[in-house]
C-alpha positions, 0 to 999 in steps of 0.5 A: 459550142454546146451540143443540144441535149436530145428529146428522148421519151421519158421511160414509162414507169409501170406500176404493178399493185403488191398483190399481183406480183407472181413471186414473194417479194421481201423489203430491204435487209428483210430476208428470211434465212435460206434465201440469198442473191446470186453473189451470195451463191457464188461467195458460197461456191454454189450455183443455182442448179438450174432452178429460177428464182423464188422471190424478189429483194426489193430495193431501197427506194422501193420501201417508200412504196410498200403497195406497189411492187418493185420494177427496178433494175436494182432489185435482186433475184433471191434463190434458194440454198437448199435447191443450190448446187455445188459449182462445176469445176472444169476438166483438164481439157477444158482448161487447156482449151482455156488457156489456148484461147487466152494465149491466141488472144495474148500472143503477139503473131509478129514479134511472138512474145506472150503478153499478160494480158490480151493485145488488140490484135482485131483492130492494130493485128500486133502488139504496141510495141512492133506497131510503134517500133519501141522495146517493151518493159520486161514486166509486160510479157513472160520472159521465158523462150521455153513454152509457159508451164501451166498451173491447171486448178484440175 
């Protein structure tokens, strides 16, 4: 049997005339050069820098519409490049912090092998193969007894 569909409330669409947007906003594949979305920041190996938005991308549905402004979630913060930052890279220390946390949370306590990726260990508190009792595949964890070298981009 079916399960009912739930009565929710329709979600309230605010209409903001163009005029009264605080920030300038520019139709869909418009955008003047020196303004890119945060994606294009990162692509670029920059940061905002601190600095907020300095205009809206509106999205593709909204240039039907062209007197109101876009409240969409699809809409895109547009940043400035010249107000950009190079990215921080981390320290050593910072990314052997890293890399212990991520072995804590790869690391099985029981059998002690050291997986590729992180083990459920809130909810099971080892790895599958202890809590179901079989021999994993080889390419699941890291074979070496030895402690693993670390490859630290700093």
């Amino acid at each position: 049997m079916p399960r009912p569909r739930k009565k929710g409330r329709r979600r309230e669409v605010r209409k903001v005339p163009r005029s009264d947007v605080t920030l300038e906003e520019f139709d869909w594949r418009s955008c003047p050069e020196g303004l890119v979305t945060r994606r294009q920041l990162r692509e670029r190996g920059l940061s905002p820098g601190g600095h907020g938005p300095v205009a809206v991308l509106r999205c593709k549905g909204c240039s039907y519409r062209p007197d109101q402004s876009c409240n969409h979630p699809t809409r895109a913060w547009l940043y400035d490049v010249s107000l950009a930052r190079p990215k921080r890279t981390p320290t050593l220390a910072q990314e052997w912090a890293l890399d212990r946390a991520m072995a804590a949370r790869s690391t099985c306590p029981e059998c002690g092998r050291r997986y590729y990726f992180c083990l459920p260990l809130r909810t099971q508190g080892r790895c599958d193969p202890c809590a179901r009792g079989y021999e994993p595949s080889p390419d699941t964890y890291f074979t070496s007894t030895a402690p693993v070298t670390h490859r630290l981009a700093a």
